[in-house]
N, C-alpha and C positions, 0 to 999 in steps of 0.2 A: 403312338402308333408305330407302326414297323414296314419301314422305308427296307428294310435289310432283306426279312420274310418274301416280300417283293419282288425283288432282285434277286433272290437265290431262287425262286418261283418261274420268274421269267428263265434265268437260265435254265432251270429243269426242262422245259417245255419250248424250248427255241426250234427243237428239229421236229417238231408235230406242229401241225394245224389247230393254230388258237385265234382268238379273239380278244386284245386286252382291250378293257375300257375305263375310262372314267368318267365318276357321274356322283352326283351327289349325296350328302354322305347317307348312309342306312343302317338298320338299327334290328330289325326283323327280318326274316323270309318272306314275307310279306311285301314289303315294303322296296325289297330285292326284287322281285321278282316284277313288281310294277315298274322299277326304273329301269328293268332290263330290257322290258317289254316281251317275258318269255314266263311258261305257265309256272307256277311254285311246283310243280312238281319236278323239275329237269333241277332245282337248284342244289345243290350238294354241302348239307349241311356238318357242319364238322362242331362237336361238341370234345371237350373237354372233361374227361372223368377220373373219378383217384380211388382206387383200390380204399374200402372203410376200412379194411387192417392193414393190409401194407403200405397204401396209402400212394404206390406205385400209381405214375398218372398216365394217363392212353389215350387215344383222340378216337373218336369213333365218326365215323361218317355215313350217315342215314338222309333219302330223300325229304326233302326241306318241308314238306308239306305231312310229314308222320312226325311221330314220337319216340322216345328212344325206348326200347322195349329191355329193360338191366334183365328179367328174370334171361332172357335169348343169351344176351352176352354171357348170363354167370355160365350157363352149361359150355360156353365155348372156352370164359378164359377160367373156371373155379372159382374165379372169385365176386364177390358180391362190392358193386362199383356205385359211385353218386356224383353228382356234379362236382367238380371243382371248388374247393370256395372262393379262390383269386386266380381265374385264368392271368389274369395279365399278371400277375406276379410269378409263377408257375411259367407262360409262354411268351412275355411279353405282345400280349394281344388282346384289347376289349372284346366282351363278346359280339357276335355282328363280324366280327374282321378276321376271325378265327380260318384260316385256310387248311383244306382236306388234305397238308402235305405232311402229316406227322413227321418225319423224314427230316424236316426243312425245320421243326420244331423238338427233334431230340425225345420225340414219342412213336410207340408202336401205333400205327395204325389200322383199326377196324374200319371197313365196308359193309356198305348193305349191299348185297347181292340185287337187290331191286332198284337201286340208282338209274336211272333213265341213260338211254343212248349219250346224249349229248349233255352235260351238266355245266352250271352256273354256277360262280361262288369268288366273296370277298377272297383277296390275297396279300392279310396283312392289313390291311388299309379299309375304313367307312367307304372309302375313298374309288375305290377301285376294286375291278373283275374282270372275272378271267374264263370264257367258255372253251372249253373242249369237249373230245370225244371219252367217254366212258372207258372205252379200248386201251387211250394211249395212256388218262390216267394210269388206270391197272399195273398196265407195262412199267410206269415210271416211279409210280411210289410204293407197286407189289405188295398191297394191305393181306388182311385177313380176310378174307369173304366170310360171309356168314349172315344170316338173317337178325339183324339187331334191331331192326323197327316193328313200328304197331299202326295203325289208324288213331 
């Protein structure tokens, strides 16, 4: 797990209004979203993808209750992307604990323009999360916007 991801997370977000927590560990959006006690939709899910040619890898961050929509990203980055095969070898991170800070992970990061006000999401850790506002994310880890999700 990744105690470090955490702690350079936490300092990102020191001078904005957060909510860190801990609670026990989780595995799913789902599953997140019940220990948070907040709807799967606000959760901000951060996935892990690798260029199938270049193999280049990117985190993309789409509301936790969609899917990720590859044909949306290909027109934005050119190229045609798929899952990771080893996040944690690749970010030192299981999936579940994957945090929307590409930044804090040595990846470019995409947004979904549709992420809720207020979003929820592991930091590194089963272990732990971290709520903020939509806004100061933006501000702090300055993604890509663009419509990357689907229903």
């Amino acid at each position: 797990m990744s105690a470090i991801h955490r702690d350079k997370i936490l300092e990102l977000v020191k001078n904005v209004k957060h909510t860190h927590s801990l609670h026990e560990p989780v595995h799913t959006s789902e599953q997140a979203s019940q220990v948070r006690g907040v709807p799967m939709s606000s959760g901000a899910k951060a996935l892990v993808l690798e260029g199938e040619k270049s193999g280049k890898t990117v985190l993309v961050v789409i509301p936790a209750h969609k899917k990720i929509d590859f044909a949306k990203l290909k027109l934005v980055t050119g190229e045609k992307f798929q899952f990771a095969k080893d996040p944690f070898e690749r970010i030192g991170c299981v999936p579940g604990s994957v945090p929307p800070f590409g930044s804090v992970l040595g990846l470019q990061t995409y947004a979904d323009e549709e992420l809720e006000n207020i979003l929820n999401f592991n930091i590194g850790l089963l272990t732990e999360s971290l709520q903020i506002e939509k806004f100061d994310f933006i501000n702090i880890e300055k993604p890509i916007l663009g419509k990357y999700s689907k229903i």
